[in-house]
N, C-alpha and C positions, 0 to 999 in steps of 0.2 A: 452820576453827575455831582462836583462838590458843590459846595454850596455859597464860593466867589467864582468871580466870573470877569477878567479883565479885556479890554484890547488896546493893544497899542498900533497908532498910528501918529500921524503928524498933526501939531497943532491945530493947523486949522482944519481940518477934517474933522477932529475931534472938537472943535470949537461947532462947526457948523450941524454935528449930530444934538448937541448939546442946547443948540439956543431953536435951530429950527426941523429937527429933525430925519434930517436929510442924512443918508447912507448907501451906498453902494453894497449889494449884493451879489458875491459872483456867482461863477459857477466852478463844476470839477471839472470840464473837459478846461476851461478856460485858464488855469492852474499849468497847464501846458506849455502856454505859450512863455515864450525865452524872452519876451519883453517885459516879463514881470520880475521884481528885485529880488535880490537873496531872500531865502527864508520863504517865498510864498510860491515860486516858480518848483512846476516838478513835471519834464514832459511825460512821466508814466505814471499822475495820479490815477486814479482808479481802475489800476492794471495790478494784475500781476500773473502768477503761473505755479501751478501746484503739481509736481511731481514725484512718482512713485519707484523703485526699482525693485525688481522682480531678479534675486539671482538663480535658483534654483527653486520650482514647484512641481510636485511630482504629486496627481493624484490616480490614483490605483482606481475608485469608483466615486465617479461627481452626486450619486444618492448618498454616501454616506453623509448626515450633516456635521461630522468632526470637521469637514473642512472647512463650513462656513464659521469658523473660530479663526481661520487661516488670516492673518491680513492681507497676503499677495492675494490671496482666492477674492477674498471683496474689494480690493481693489482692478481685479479683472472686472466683474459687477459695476462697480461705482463708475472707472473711467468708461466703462462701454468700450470696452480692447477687445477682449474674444468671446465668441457665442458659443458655448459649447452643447452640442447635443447632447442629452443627459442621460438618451437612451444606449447611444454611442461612446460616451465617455467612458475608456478602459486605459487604466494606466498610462496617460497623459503625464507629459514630461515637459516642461515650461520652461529656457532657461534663456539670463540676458536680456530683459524684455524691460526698456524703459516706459512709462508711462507716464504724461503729461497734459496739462487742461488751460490753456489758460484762460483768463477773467479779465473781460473790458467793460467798467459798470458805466450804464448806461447814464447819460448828462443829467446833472441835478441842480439845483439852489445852492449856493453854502454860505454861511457867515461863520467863519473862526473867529476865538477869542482863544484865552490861555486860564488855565487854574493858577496860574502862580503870577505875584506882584514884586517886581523886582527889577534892578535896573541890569542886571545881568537877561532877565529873558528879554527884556526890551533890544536889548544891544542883539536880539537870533532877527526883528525884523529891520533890514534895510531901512531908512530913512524916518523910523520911527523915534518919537520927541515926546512922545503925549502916552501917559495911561490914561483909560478911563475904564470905572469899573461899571457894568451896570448892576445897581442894588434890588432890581424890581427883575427877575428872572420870568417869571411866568408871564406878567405883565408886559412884561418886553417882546418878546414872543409872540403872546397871542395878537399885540397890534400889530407887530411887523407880519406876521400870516395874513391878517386882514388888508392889511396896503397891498402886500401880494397876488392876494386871489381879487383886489378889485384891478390887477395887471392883467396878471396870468391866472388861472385857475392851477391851484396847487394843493397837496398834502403835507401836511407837515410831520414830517417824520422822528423826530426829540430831538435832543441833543447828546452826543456818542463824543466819549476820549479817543481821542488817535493813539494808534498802536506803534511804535517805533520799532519795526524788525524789516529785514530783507525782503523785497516784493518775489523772491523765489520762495516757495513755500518745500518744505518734505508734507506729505501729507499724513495728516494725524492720525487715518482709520478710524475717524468716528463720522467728520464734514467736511467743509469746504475750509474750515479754520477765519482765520480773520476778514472781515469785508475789505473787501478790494478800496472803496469809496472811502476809507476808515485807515489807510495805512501812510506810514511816514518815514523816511531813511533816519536810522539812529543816529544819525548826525542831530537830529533837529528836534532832539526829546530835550533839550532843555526850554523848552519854547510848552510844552504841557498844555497841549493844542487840542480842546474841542470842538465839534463841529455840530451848527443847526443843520441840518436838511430837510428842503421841501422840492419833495419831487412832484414835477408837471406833471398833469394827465392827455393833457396833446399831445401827438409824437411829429409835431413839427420842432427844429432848431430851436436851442433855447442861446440869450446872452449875459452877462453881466446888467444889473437893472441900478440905476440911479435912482432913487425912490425917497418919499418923505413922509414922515407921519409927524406931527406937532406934538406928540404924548412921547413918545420915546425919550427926550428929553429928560420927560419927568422920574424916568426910569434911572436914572444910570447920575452918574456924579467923577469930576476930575478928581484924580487920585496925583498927589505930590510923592516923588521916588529921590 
């Protein structure tokens, strides 16, 4: 995480975090919906889909472990595609075989901001007039967690830079690659988007929270662009 930290929004919003603390907290499923402006609307945030292709595997005996070097081999493994008997396995012949997973991350807390001050990233959100940067990072944070969990009981999970690549993944053969919860259409990398998350421990529906703390205020300051 760097170490500015801005958001733009519309004056009076940023007026009203500023004098009385008050901000809205969304969510990621909520990110969805088509009735939010350019720049914050995405109906496949915390999706995406990682797949494999398998053109030709040919293993003679599944004991030797030269094959687990194989990536088609550990990507049999990893997706959970074929079980092979190991007592059985003789010259096995593998061919044409795509392999696919996708990732729906489950609803969480989010509050974006951007790393970059600029009236160029301003112009990536919709309707947004106002920078404000907050200068108290940890501070910030830890009271907006406290306003939260005296809501909802929550973890706070830090704060992570969004990734700007494809929500199709090729998979890497080592993990899962990028957090689903964490990804962004390269369209929208000039916007240099981080994200807090605090994820519920209920697993009932979570929503956007309107919420206020009087200190936050003390944190953050208008920034002229």
């Amino acid at each position: 995480m760097g170490k500015q930290m801005f958001r733009y929004s519309t004056a009076r919003f940023n007026s009203v975090l500023m004098t009385l603390g008050v901000i809205r907290i969304g969510t990621l499923h909520d990110f969805r919906r088509i009735e939010h402006r350019t720049g914050i609307r995405d109906p496949k945030e915390g999706k995406k889909n990682i797949t494999h292709y398998i053109d030709s595997l040919f293993i003679s005996d599944l004991n030797d472990p030269t094959y687990r070097k194989s990536i088609d081999f550990r990507a049999l493994e990893t997706f959970s595609a074929i079980r092979i008997d190991k007592a059985k396995a003789r010259n096995v012949t593998i061919k044409n075989i795509g392999l696919s997973r996708p990732f729906d991350h489950p609803d969480c807390f989010i509050l974006c901001t951007s790393r970059f001050c600029s009236k160029e990233t301003m112009r990536q959100f919709e309707g947004a007039e106002s920078c404000l940067e907050i200068v108290g990072i940890e501070d910030f944070y830890r009271a907006l967690t406290e306003t939260l969990n005296s809501i909802t009981h929550v973890i706070f999970r830090g704060i992570h830079k969004v990734k700007y690549q494809s929500r199709e993944e090729v998979w890497n053969g080592r993990d899962w690659g990028a957090h689903p919860a964490l990804i962004n259409d390269p369209a929208f990398e000039a916007q240099g988007e981080l994200r807090a998350i605090w994820q519920p421990t209920a697993r009932t529906p979570i929503g956007p929270i309107i919420t206020g703390n009087y200190k936050l205020g003390d944190f953050c300051r208008i920034v002229s662009l």
